[in-house]
C-alpha positions in Angstrom: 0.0 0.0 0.0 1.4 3.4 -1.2 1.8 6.0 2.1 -0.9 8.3 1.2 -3.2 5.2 0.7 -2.1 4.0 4.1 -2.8 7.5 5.8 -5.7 7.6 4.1 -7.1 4.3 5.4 -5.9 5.5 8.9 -7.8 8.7 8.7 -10.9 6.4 7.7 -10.8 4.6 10.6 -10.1 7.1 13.0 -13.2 9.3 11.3 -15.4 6.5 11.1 -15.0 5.1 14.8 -15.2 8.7 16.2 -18.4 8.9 14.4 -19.4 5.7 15.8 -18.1 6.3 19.4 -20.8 9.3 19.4 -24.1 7.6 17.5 -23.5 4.5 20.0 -20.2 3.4 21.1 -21.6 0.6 23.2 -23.5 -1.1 20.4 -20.6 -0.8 18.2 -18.2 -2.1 20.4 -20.5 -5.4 20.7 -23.1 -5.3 18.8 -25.4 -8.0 20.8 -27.7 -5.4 21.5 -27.9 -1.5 21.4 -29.5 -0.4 24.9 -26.5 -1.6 27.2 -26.6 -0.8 31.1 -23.4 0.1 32.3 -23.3 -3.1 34.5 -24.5 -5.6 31.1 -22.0 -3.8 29.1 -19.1 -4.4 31.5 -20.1 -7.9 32.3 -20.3 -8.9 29.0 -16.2 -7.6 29.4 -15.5 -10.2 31.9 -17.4 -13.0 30.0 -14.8 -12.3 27.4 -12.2 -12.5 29.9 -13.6 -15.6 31.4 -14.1 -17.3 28.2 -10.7 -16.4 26.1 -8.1 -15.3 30.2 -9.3 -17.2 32.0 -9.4 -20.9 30.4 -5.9 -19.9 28.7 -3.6 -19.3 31.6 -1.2 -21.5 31.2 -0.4 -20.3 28.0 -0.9 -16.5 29.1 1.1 -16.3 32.4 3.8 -19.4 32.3 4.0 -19.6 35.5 3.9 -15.9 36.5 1.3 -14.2 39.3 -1.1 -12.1 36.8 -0.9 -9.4 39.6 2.7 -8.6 38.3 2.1 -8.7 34.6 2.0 -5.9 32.5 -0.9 -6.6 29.4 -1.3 -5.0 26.5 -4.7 -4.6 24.7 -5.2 -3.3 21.1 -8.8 -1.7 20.4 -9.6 -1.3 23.8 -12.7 1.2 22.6 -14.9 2.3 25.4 -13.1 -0.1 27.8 -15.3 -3.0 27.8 -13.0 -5.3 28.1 -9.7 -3.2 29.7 -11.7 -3.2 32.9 -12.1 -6.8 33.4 -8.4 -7.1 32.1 -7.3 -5.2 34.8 -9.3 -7.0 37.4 -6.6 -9.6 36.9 -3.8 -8.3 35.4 -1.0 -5.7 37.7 -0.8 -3.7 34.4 -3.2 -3.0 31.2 -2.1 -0.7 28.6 -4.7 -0.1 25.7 -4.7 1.7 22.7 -7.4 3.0 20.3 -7.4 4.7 17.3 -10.0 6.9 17.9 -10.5 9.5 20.5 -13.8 9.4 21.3 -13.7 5.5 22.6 -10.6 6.5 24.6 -12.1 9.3 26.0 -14.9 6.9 27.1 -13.1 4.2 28.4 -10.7 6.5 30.6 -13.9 7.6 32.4 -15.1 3.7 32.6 -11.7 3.3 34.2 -11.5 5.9 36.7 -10.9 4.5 39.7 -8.4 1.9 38.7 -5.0 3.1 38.8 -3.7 0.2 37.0 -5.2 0.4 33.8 -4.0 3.0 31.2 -5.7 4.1 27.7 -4.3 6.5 24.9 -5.0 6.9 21.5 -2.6 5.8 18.9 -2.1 6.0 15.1 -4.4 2.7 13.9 -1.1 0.7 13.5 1.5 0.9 15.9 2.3 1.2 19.8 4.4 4.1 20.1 2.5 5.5 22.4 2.6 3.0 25.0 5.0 3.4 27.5 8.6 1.8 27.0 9.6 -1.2 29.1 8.9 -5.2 28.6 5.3 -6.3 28.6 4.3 -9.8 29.5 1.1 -10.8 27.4 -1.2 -9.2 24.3 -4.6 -9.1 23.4 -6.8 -8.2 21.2 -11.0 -8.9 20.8 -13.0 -8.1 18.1 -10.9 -5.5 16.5 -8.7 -6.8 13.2 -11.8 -8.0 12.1 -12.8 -4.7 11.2 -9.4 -3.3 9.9 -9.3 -3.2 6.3 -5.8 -4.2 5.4 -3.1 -6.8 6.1 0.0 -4.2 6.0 -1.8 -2.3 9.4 -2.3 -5.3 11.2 1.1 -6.8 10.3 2.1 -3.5 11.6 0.9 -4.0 15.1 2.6 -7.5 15.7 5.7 -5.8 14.3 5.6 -3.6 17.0 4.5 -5.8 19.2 7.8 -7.9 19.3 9.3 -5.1 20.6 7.5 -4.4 23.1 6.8 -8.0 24.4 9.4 -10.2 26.2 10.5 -13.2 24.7 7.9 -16.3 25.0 5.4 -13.8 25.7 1.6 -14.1 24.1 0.1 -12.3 21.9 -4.0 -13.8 21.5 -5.9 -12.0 19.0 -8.7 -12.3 16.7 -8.6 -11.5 13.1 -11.4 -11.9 10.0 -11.3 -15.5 9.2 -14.3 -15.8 6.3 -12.6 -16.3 2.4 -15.4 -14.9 1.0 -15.6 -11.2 2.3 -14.8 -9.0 0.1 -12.9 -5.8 1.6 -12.6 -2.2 0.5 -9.9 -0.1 1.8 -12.5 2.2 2.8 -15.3 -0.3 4.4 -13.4 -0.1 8.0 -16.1 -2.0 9.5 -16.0 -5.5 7.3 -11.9 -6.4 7.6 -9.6 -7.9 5.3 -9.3 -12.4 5.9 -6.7 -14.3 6.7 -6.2 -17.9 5.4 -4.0 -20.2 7.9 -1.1 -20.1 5.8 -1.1 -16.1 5.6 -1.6 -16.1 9.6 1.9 -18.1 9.7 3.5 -16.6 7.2 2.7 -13.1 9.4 4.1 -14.6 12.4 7.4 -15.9 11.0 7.9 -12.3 9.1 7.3 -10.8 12.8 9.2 -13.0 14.8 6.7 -14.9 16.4 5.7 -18.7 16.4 1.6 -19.4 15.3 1.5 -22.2 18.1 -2.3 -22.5 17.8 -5.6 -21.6 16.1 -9.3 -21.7 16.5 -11.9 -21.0 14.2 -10.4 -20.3 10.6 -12.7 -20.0 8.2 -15.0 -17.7 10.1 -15.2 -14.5 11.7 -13.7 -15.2 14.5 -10.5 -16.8 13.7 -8.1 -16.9 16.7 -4.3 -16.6 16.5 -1.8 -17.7 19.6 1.5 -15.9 18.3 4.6 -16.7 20.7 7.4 -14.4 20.4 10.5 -15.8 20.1 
C-alpha cells in the first residue's frame, strides 16, 4: 500500500469510529444489543475475559502471578473489556485509534490506577510506554481493519514491546469470501492459515495455535520468540 493510501485508510478509521463512538459506542463495540446498562455492558467484558483469560492461563502467564504482569490490549474502545483485564492483570495498557472511545473508556476506568488508555495512530504502539510487557490481546478489533500491512504492523511492533515467549491472542477476520474495501473499516480484510503463519514468522513470532479459521472469528496464539 502506497503512504498516502495508508494515511488515508488511517484517517478512515479514526473518522469512522469517532463517528461511531458518538451515535452509539456501546452497540458498536459489541453489537449484541444497542441499549446496554453500564453493569451488562461491562459484564459482557469479563465474559470475554472468562471465556478467552481465564481458560488460557497456562499459556498466558507461564507460571507468573497475573498481579505482576503488565498486558497489553489493542482496540480497547470504550473499555469494555480493559476493565475486566485489569481485574486480573498488575498492568493494562490499551490503545485506540479513535478519541472518542478512549475518552470513554478512561472515564469507565477511573478508579483503577492500574489500567491506562491513549489513542494511537491505527497501526503501531508508540504510544505505549517503553519497558517489557508480558502478554497481548486483542477482541474483536482486526476484524474490522481493512488491510493486512496495518495489522502486520501492530505485531511488528509488538515484538518489541513483548518479552521473549510472551503471548500475543488475537482475533482476526477468518471468512474467504468477504470481500474488503480499503474504505469499508467495518468488514476487515481475511486471513487464510497459511497467511496467519506466514505473518508470524515475518514478525518474529511462532503461530503455536488456532481456532476457528474459516470464520469471523479466527483466533491466533502468536509466541514471540
Amino acid at each position: 500500500m502506497e503512504r498516502h493510501e495508508l494515511e488515508r485508510t488511517l484517517d478512515k478509521m479514526r473518522q469512522d469510529w469517532d463517528e461511531r463512538a458518538r451515535e452509539n459506542a456501546r452497540f458498536y463495540v459489541n453489537t449484541e444489543r444497542t441499549d446496554w446498562t453500564d453493569e451488562e455492558f461491562f459484564e459482557s467484558g469479563r465474559r470475554t475475559v472468562r471465556e478467552e483469560i481465564l481458560t488460557d492461563m497456562i499459556n498466558i502467564c507461564q507460571g507468573k502471578d497475573p498481579k505482576q504482569m503488565k498486558a497489553i490490549e489493542i482496540g480497547c474502545g470504550a473499555g469494555r473489556v480493559t476493565r475486566a483485564l485489569a481485574e486480573i492483570f498488575g498492568e493494562v495498557h490499551g490503545v485506540d485509534v479513535s478519541g472518542e472511545m478512549v475518552e470513554l473508556a478512561r472515564e469507565a476506568l477511573r478508579g483503577m490506577p492500574n489500567a491506562h488508555v491513549y489513542q494511537n495512530n491505527g497501526m503501531d504502539l508508540g504510544v505505549i510506554p517503553p519497558g517489557e510487557y508480558d502478554f497481548a490481546f486483542s477482541s474483536i478489533v482486526f476484524q474490522h481493519i481493512p488491510s493486512r500491512e496495518i495489522i502486520e504492523s501492530y505485531v511488528q511492533d509488538l515484538h518489541r514491546l513483548l518479552k521473549p515467549g510472551a503471548l500475543f491472542k488475537f482475533q482476526v477476520q477468518g471468512d474467504p469470501n468477504v470481500e474488503t474495501d480499503p474504505d469499508d473499516t467495518w468488514l476487515g480484510v481475511p486471513f487464510t492459515e497459511a497467511q496467519a503463519r506466514e505473518m508470524a514468522a515475518r514478525c518474529g513470532f511462532e503461530l503455536r495455535y488456532s481456532h476457528g479459521a474459516g470464520t469471523q472469528y479466527f483466533w491466533l496464539w502468536f509466541f514471540r520468540k
